[in-house]
C-alpha atoms as a printed R data frame, in Angstrom:
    type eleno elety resid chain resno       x      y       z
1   ATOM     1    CA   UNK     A     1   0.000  0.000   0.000
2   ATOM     2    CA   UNK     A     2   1.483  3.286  -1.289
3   ATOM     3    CA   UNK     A     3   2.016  5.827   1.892
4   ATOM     4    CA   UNK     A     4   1.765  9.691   0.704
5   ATOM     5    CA   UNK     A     5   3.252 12.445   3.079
6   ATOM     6    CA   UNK     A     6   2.107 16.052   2.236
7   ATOM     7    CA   UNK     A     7   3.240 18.848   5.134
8   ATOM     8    CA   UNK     A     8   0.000 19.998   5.363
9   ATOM     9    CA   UNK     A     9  -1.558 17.194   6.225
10  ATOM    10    CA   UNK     A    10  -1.950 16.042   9.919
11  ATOM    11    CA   UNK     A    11  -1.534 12.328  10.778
12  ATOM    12    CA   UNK     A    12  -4.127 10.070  12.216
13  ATOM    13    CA   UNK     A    13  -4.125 10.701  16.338
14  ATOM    14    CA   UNK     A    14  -5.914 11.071  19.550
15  ATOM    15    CA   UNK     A    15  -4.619 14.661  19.840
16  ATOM    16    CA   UNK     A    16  -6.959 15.763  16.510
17  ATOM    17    CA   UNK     A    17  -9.803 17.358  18.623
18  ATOM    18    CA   UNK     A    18  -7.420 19.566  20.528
19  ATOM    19    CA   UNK     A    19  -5.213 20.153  16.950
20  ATOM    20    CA   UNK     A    20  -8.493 21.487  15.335
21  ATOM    21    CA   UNK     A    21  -9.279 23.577  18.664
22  ATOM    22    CA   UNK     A    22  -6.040 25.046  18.156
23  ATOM    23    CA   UNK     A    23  -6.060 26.132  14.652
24  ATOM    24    CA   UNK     A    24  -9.295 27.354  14.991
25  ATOM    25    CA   UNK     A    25  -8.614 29.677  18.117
26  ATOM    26    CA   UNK     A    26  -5.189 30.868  15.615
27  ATOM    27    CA   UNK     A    27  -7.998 31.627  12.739
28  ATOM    28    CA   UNK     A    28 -10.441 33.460  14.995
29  ATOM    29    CA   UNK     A    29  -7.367 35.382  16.177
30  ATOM    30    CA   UNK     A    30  -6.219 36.621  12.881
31  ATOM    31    CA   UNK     A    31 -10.112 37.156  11.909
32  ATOM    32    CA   UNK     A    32  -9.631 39.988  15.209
33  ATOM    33    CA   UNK     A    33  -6.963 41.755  13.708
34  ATOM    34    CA   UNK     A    34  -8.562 41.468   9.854
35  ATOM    35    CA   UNK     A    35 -11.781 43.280  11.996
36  ATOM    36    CA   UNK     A    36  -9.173 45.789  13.441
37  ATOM    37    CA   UNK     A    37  -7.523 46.257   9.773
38  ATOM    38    CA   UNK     A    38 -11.414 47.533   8.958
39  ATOM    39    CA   UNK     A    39 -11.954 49.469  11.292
40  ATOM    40    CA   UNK     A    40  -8.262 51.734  11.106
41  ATOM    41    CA   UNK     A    41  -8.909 51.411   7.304
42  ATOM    42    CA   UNK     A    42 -12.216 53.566   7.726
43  ATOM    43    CA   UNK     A    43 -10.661 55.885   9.870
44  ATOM    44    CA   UNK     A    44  -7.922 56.398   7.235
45  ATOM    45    CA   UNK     A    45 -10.530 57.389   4.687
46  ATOM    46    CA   UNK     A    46 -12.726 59.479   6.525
47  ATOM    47    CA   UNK     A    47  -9.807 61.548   7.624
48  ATOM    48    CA   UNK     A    48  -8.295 61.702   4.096
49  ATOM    49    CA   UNK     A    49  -5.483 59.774   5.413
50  ATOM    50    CA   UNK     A    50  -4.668 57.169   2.592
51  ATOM    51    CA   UNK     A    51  -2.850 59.140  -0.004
52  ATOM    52    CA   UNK     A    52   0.002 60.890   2.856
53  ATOM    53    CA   UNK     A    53   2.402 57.595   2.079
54  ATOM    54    CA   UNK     A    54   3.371 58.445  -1.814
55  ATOM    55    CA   UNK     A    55   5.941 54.939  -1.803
56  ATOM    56    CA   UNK     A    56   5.066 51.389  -0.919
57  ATOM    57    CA   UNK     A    57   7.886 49.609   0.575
58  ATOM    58    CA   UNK     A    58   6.906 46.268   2.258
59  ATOM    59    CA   UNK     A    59  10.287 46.350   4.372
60  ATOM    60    CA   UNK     A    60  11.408 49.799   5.305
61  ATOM    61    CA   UNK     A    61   8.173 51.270   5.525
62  ATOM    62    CA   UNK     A    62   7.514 49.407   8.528
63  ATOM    63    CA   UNK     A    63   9.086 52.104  10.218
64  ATOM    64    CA   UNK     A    64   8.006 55.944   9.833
65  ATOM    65    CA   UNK     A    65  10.488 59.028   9.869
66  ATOM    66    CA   UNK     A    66  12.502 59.052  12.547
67  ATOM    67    CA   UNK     A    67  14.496 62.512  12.005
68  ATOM    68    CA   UNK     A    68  13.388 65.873  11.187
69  ATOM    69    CA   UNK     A    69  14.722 65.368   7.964
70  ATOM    70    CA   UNK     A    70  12.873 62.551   7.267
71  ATOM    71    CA   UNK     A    71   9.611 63.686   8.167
72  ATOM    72    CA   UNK     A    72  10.928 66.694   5.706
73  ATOM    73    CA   UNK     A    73  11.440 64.038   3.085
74  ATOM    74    CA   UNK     A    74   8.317 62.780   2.980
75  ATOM    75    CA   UNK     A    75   6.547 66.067   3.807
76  ATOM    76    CA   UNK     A    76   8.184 66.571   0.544
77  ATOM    77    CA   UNK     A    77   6.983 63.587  -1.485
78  ATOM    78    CA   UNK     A    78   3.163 64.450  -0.715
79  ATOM    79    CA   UNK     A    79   3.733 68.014  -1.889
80  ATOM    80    CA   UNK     A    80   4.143 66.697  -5.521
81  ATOM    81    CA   UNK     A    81   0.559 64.715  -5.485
82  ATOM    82    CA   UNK     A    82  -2.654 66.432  -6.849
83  ATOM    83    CA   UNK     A    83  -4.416 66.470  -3.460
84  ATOM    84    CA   UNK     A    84  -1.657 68.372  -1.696
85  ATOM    85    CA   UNK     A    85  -1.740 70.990  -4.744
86  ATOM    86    CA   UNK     A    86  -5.697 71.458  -4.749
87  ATOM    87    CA   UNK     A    87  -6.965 70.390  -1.593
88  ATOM    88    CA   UNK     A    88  -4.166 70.745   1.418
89  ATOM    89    CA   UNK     A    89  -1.950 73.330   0.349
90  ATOM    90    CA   UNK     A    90  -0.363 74.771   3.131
91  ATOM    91    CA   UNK     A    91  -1.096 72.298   5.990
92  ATOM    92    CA   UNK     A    92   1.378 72.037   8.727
93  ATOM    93    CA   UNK     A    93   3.750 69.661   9.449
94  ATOM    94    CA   UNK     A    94   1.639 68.511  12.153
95  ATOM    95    CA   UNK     A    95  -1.477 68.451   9.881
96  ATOM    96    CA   UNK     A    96   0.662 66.144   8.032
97  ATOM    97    CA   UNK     A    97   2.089 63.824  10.637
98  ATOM    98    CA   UNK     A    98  -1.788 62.874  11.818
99  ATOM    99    CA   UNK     A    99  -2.977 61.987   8.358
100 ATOM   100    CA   UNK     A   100   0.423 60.293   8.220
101 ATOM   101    CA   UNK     A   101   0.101 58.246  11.526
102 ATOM   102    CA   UNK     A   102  -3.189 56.817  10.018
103 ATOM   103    CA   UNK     A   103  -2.032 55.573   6.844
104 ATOM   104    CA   UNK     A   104   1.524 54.308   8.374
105 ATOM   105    CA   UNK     A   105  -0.695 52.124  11.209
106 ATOM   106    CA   UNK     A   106  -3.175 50.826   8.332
107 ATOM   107    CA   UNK     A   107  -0.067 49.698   6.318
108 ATOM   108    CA   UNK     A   108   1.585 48.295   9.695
109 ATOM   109    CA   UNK     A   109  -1.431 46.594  10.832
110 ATOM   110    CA   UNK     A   110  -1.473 44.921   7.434
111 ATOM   111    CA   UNK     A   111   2.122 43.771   8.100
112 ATOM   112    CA   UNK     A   112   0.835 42.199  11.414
113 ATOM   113    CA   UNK     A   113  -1.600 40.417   9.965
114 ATOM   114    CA   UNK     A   114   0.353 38.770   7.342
115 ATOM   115    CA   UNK     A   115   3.036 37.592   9.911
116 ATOM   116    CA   UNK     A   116   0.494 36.868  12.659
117 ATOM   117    CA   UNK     A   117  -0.896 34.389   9.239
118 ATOM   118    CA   UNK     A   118   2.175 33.320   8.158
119 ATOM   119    CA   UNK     A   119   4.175 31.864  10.693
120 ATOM   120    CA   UNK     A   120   1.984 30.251  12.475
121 ATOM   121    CA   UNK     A   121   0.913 28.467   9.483
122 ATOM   122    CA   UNK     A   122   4.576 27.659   8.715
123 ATOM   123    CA   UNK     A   123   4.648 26.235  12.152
124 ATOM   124    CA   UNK     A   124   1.534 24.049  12.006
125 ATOM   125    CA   UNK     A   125   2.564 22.984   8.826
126 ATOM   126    CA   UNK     A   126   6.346 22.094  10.023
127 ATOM   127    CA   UNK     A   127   4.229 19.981  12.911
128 ATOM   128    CA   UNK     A   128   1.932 18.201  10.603
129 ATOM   129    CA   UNK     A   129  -0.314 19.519  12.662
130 ATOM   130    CA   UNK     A   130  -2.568 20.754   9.481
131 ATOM   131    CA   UNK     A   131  -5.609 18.085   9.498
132 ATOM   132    CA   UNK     A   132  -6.225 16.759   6.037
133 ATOM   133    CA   UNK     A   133  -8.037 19.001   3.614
134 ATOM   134    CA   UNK     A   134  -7.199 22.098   4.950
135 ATOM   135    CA   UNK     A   135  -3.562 22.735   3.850
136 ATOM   136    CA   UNK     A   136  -4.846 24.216   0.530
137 ATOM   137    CA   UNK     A   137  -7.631 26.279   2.026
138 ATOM   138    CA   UNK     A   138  -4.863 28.019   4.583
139 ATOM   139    CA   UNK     A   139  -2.429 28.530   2.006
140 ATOM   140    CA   UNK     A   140  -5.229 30.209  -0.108
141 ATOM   141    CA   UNK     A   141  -6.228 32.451   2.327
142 ATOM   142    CA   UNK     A   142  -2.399 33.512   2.925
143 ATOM   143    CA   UNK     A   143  -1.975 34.203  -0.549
144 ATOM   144    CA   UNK     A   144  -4.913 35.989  -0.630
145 ATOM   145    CA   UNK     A   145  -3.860 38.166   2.428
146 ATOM   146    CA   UNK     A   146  -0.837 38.660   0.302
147 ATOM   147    CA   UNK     A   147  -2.486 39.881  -2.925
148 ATOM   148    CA   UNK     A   148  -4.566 42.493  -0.405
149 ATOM   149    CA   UNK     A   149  -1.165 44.249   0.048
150 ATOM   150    CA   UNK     A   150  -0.900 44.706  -3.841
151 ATOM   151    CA   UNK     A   151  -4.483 45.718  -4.357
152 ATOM   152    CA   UNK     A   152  -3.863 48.245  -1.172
153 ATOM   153    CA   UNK     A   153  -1.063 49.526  -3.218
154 ATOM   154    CA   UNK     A   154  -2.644 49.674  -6.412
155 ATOM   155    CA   UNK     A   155  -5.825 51.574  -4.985
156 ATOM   156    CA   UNK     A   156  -3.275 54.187  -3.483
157 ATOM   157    CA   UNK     A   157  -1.295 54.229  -7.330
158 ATOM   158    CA   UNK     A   158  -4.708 55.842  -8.477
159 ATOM   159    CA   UNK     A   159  -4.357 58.902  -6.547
160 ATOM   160    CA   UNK     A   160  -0.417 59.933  -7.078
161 ATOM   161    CA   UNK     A   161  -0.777 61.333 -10.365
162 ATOM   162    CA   UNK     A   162  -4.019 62.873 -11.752
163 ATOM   163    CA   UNK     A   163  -6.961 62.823  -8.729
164 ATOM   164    CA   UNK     A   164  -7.231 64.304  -5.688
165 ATOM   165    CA   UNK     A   165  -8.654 60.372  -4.410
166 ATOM   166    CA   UNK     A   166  -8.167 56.898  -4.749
167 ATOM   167    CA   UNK     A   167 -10.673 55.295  -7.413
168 ATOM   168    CA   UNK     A   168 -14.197 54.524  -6.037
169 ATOM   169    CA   UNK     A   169 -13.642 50.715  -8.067
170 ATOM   170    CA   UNK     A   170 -10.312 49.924  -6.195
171 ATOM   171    CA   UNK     A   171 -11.358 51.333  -2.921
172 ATOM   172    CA   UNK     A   172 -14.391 48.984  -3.168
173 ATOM   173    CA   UNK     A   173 -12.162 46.100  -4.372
174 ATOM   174    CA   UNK     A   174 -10.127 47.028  -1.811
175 ATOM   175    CA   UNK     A   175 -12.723 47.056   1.099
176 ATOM   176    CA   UNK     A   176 -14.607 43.805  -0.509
177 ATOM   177    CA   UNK     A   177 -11.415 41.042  -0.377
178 ATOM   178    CA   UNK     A   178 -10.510 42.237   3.188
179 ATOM   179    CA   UNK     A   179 -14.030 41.302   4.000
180 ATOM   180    CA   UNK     A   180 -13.510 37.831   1.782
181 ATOM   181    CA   UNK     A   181 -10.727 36.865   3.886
182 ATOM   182    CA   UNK     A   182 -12.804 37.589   7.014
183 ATOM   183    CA   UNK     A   183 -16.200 35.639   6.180
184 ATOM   184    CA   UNK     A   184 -12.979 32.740   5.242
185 ATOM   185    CA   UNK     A   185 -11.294 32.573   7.920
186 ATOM   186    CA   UNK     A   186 -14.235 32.623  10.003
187 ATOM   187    CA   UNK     A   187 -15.849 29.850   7.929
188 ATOM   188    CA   UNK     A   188 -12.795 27.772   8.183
189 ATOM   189    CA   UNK     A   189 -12.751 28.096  12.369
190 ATOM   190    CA   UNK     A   190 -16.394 27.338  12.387
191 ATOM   191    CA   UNK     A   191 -15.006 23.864   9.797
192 ATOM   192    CA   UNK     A   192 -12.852 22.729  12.523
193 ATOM   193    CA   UNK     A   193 -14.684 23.458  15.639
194 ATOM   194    CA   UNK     A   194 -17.659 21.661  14.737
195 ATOM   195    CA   UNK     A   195 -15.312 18.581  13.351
196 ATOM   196    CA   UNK     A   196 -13.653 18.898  16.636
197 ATOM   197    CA   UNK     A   197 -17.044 18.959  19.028
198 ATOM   198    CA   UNK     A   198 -18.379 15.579  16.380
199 ATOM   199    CA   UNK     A   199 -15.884 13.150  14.488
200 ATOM   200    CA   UNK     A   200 -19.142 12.383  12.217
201 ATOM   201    CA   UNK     A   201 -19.197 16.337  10.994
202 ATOM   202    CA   UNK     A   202 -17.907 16.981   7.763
203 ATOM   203    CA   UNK     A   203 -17.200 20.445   5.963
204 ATOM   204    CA   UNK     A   204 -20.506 22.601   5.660
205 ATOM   205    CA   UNK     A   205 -21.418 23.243   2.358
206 ATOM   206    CA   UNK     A   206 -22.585 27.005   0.636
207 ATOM   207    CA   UNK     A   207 -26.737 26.291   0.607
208 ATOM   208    CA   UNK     A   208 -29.100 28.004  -1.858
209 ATOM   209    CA   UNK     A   209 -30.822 30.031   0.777
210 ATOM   210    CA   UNK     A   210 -27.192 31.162   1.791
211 ATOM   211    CA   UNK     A   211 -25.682 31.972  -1.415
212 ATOM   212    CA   UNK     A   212 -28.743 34.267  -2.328
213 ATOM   213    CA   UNK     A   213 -28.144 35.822   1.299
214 ATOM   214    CA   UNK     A   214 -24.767 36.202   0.295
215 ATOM   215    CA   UNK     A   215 -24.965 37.893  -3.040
216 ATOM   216    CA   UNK     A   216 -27.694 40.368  -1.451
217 ATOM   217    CA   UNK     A   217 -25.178 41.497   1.245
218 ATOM   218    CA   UNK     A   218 -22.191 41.798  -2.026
219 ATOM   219    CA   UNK     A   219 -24.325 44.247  -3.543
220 ATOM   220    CA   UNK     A   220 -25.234 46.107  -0.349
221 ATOM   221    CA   UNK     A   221 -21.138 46.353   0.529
222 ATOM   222    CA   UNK     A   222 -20.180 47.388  -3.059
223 ATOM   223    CA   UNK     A   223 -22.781 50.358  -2.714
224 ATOM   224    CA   UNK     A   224 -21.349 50.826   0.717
225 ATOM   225    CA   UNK     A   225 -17.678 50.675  -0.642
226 ATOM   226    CA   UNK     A   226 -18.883 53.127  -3.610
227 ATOM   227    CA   UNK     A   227 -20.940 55.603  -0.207
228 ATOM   228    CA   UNK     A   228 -16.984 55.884   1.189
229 ATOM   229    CA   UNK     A   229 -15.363 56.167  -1.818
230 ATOM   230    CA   UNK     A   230 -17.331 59.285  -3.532
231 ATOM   231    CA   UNK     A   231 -18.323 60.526   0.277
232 ATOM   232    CA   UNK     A   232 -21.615 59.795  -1.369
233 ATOM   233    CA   UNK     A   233 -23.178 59.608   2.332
234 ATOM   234    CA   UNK     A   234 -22.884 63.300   2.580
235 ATOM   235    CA   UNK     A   235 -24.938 64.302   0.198
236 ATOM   236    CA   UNK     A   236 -27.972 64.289   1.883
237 ATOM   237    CA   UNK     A   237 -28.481 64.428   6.020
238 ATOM   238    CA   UNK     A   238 -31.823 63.615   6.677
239 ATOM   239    CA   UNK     A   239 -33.811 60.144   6.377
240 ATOM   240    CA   UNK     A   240 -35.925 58.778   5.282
241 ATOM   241    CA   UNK     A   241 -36.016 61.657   2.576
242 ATOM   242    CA   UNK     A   242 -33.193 62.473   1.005
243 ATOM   243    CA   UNK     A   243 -33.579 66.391   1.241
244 ATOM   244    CA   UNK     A   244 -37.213 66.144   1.074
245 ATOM   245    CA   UNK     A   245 -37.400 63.607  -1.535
246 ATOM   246    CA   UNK     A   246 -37.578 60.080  -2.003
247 ATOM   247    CA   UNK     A   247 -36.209 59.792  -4.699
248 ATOM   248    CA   UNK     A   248 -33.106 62.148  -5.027
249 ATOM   249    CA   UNK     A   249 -32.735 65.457  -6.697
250 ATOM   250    CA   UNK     A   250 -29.376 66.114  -8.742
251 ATOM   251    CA   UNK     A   251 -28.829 62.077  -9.716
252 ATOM   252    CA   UNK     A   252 -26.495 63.417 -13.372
253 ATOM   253    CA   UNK     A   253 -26.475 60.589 -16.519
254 ATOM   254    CA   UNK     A   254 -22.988 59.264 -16.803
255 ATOM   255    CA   UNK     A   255 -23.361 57.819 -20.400
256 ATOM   256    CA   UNK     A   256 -24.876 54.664 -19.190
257 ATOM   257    CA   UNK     A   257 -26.828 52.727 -16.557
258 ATOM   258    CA   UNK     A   258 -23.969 51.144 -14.944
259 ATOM   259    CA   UNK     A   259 -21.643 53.817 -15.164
260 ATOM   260    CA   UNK     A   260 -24.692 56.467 -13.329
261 ATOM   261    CA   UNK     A   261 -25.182 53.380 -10.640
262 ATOM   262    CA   UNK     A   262 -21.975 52.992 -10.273
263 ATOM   263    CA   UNK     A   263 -20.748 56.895 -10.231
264 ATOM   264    CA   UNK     A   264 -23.079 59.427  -9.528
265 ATOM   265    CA   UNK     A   265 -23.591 59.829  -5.430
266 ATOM   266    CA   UNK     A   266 -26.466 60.631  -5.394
267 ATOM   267    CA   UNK     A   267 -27.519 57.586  -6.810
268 ATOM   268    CA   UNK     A   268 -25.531 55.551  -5.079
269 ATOM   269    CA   UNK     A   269 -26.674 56.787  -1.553
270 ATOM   270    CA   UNK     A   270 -30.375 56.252  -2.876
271 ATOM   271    CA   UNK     A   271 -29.645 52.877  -3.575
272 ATOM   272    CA   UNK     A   272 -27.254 51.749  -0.222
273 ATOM   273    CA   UNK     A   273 -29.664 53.539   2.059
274 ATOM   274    CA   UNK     A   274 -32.492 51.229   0.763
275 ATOM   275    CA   UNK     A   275 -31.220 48.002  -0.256
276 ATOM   276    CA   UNK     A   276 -29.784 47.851   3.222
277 ATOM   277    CA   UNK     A   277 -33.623 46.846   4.483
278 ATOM   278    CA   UNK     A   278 -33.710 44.426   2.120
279 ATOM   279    CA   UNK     A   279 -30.299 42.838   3.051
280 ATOM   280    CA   UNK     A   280 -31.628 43.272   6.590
281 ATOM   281    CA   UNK     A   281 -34.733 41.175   5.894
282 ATOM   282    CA   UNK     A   282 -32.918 38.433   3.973
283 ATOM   283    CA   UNK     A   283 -30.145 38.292   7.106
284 ATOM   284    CA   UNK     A   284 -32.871 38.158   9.539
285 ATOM   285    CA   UNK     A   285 -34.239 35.441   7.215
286 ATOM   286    CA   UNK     A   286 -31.027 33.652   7.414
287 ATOM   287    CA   UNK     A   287 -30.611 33.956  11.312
288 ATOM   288    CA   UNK     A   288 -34.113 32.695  11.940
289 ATOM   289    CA   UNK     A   289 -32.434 29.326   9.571
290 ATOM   290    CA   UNK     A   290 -29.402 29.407  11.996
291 ATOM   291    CA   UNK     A   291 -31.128 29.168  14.752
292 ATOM   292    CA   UNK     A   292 -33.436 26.228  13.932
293 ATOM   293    CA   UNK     A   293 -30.299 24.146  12.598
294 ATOM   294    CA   UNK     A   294 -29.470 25.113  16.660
295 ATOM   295    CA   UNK     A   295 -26.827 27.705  16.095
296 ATOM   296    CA   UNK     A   296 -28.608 30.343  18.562
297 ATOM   297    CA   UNK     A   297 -24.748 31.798  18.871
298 ATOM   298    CA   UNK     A   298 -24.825 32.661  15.215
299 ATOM   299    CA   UNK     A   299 -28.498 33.357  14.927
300 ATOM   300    CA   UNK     A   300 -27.869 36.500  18.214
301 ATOM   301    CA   UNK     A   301 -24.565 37.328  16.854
302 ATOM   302    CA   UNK     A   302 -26.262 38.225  13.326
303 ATOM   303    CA   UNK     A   303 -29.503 39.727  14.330
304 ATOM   304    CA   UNK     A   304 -27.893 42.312  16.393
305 ATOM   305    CA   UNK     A   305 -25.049 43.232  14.271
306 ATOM   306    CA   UNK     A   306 -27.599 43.929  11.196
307 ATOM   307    CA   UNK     A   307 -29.818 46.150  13.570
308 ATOM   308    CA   UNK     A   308 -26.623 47.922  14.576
309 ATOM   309    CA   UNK     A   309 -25.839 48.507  11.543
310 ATOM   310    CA   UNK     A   310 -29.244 49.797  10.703
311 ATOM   311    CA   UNK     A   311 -29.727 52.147  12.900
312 ATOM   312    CA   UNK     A   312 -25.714 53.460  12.999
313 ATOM   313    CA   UNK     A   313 -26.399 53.956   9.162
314 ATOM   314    CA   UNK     A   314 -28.756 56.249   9.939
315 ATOM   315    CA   UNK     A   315 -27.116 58.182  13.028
316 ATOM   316    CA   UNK     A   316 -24.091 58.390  10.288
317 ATOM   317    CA   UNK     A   317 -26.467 59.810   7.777
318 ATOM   318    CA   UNK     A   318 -28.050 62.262  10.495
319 ATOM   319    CA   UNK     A   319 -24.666 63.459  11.774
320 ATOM   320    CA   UNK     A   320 -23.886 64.696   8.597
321 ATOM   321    CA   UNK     A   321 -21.036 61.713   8.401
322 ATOM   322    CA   UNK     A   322 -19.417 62.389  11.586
323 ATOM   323    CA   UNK     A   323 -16.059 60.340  11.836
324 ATOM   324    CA   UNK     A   324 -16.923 58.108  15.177
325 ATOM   325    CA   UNK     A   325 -20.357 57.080  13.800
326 ATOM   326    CA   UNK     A   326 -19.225 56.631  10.566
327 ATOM   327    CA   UNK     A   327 -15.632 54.483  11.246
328 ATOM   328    CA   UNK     A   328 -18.329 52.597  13.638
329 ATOM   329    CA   UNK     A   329 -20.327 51.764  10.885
330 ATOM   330    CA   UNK     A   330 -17.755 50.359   8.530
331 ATOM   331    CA   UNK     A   331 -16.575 48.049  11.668
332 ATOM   332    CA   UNK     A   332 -20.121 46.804  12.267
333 ATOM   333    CA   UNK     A   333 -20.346 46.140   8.933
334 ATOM   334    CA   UNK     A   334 -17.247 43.465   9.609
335 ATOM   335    CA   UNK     A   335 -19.031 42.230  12.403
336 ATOM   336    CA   UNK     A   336 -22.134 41.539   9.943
337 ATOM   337    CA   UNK     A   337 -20.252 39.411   7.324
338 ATOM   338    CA   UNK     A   338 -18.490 37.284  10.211
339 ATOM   339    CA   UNK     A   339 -21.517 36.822  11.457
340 ATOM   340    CA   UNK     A   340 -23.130 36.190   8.011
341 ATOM   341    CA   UNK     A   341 -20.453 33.675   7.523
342 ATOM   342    CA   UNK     A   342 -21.346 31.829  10.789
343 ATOM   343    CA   UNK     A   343 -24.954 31.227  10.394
344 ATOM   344    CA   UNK     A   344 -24.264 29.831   6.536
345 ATOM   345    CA   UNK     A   345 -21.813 28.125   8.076
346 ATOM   346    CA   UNK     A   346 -24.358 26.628  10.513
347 ATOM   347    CA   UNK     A   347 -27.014 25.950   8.110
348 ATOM   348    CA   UNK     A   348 -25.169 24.130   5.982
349 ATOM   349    CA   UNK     A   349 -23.678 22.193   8.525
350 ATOM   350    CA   UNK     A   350 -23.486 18.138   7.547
351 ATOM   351    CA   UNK     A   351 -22.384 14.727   9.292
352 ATOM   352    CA   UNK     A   352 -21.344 11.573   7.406
């Protein structure tokens, strides 16, 4: 009988329960600081943070200036970009260093994450502590993390030269895989915990109910992504009327349907602040499922992060887009997909 031997694949033994326990506690752990990552990236749009680092360098730029000279240097560097020229001209050099400090700790949480990922993995792996099946789904999500470095990069590239901002499409794409790699790594814990709790479980499965659940809360984050991205959500500061109307005054014809949806903000506020009920009813939909398959956990943890959000999308709205309510909402909005992820998890939870 031919014996295989893959790194990532753990050998038959009475310590598997605990092994899956383990890995799981490491995934949740990483999830955390994915949910942190969210929540400093919102606060580094909102305070027009994410363009004050003109350079991306993966090593050095772990550290920020550490001499007068440097901070001159880089002072320097964001002089030469469109949204010094037209927006900022002649901030401070302590105007600079906060919008600085925002950007540096989004970048260095991002470095935390990858090596909080990585090693750990290399570790488990060097064990053969990695139960069977999962090797390629962790290495996956690494290189996934990875590629979110690039694409963080690549949505900053779009603001050096000729805008004032970073594109509206690569902030969203942006936004959207950080949120990917959360509902995974979530979904993967949830995997191993309920293999660890029952030898007879097996991997849950993506059901019909949850994949429509799924795609309704897409759409409802891409319109939220698009909201940040144009600062769409100030255009109007009253609900349920968008300065007195339902329907929105102003919406401007971009050349086609798509491009208006996807461009004018105006539009796109119309359609975020109202889809959101109907990604609230198809959550609460999914929760109520959750909970009968006997995941109560994921059925609490899911109804009250979607009425959170709810009502902090309108206090955002109402505030006029004030920065706590609105970084706030972007991190319950984290909290919503984890917890999305956990109840599909739960209802499409199987035993052999």
């Amino acid at each position: 009988m031919a014996v295989s031997f893959s790194p990532f694949a753990a050998p038959r033994s009475t310590a598997q329960r605990p092994r899956h326990r383990a890995i799981a506690a490491w995934l949740l752990a990483v999830a955390a600081l994915v949910f942190a990552m969210v929540l400093v990236g919102g606060i580094t749009r909102l305070t027009e943070s994410g363009l004050s680092i003109t350079e991306w360098k993966p090593i050095t730029g772990a550290l920020p200036p550490l001499t007068a000279a440097d901070w001159a240097e880089a002072f320097r560097k964001y002089q030469q970009i469109p949204e010094y020229r037209e927006i900022n001209n002649g901030m401070t050099m302590g105007d600079f260093q906060f919008i600085f400090f925002w950007e540096w700790a989004h970048r260095l949480l991002g470095r935390v994450i990858g090596l909080a990922f990585a090693l750990p993995l290399l570790w488990f792996a060097w064990q053969r502590a990695i139960p069977a099946g999962y090797g390629p789904r962790l290495f996956a999500l690494l290189m996934l993390g990875g590629l979110q470095g690039a694409i963080g990069w690549w949505m900053v590239q779009s603001g050096l030269s000729e805008r004032t901002d970073v594109s509206h499409y690569r902030l969203a794409v942006h936004l959207l895989t950080a949120l990917f790699v959360l509902g995974g790594l979530v979904w993967t814990a949830r995997d191993l915990l309920t293999q660890a709790a029952d030898t007879r479980a097996r991997t849950s499965r993506l059901t019909g109910f949850a994949c429509v659940a799924v795609l309704v809360l897409f759409a409802q984050l891409l319109f939220g992504a698009y909201t940040a991205g144009l600062n769409a959500g100030a255009v109007a500061s009253t609900w349920p009327l968008m300065n007195d109307h339902f329907y929105p005054a102003g919406v401007q014809w971009f050349g086609s349907a798509w491009g208006t949806i996807s461009n004018d903000p105006f539009l796109i506020h119309f359609i975020h602040r109202w889809w959101a009920l109907a990604t609230a009813l198809v959550l609460i939909l999914l929760a109520r499922r959750a909970k009968r398959a006997g995941a109560r956990g994921a059925s609490v943890a899911l109804n009250a992060s979607v009425g959170t959000q709810v009502l902090l999308g309108i206090a955002t709205v109402l505030s006029g887009v004030a920065l706590p309510l609105a970084a706030l909402h972007q991190a319950v909005g984290a909290l919503v997909v984890a917890s999305t992820a956990w109840a599909a998890h739960a209802i499409g939870a199987r035993k052999r």
